[in-house]
C-alpha positions in Angstrom: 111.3 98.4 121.3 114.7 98.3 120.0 115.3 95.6 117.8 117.9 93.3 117.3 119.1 91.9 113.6 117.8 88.9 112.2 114.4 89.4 114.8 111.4 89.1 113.4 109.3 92.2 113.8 105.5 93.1 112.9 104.4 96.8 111.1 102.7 98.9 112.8 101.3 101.0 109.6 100.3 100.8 106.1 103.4 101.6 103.9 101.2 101.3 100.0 104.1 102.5 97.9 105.6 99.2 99.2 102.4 96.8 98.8 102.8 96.6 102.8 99.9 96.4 105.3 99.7 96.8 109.0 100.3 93.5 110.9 102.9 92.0 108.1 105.9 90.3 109.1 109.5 91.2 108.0 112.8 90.2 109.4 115.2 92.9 110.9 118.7 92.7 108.2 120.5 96.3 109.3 120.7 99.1 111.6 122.5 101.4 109.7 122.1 103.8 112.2 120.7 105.3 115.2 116.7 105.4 115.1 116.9 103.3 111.6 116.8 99.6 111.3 116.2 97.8 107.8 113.9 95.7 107.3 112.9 92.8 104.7 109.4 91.4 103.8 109.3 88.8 102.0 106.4 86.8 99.9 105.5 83.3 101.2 107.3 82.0 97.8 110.7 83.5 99.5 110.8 86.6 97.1 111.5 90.0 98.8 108.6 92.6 98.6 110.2 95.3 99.9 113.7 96.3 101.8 112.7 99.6 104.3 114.3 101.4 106.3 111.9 102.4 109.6 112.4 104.0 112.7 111.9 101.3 115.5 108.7 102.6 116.5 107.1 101.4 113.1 107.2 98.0 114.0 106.6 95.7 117.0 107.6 92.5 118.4 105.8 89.2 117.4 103.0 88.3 120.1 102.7 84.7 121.7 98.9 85.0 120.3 99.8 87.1 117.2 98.4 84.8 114.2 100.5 84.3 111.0 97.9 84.3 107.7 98.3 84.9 104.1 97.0 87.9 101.5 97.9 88.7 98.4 99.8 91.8 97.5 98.4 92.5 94.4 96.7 96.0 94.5 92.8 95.1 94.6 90.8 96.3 91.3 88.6 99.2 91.5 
């Protein structure tokens, strides 16, 4: 997949040093390069949770029977 700015995109691993899961959402905002596109995930407040740059083969397009849900990103107590 090679995507385009401003698509909406879905990860396709666990990135924990940015409170990101596989199956979150971001927006595409920059491809700075070749093999790099920026990405933003954003809480459903409208803050940003993390700005990351990933090769295109970290995330996927959105599905017609992908379903959106909600989790928090607080780190879960041990």
């Amino acid at each position: 997949m090679t995507p385009n700015l401003l698509d909406v995109v879905v990860l396709n691993c666990d990135l924990p040093a940015h409170g990101l899961r596989r199956g979150d959402l971001g927006a595409v905002v920059d491809a700075p390069g070749p093999g790099a596109i920026v990405v933003e995930f954003v809480a459903a407040s409208g803050r940003t949770q993390a700005l990351v740059t990933l090769a295109p083969a970290d995330v996927r397009a959105v599905a017609d029977d992908d379903l959106v849900a909600v989790r928090s990103a607080a780190p879960k107590a041990s």
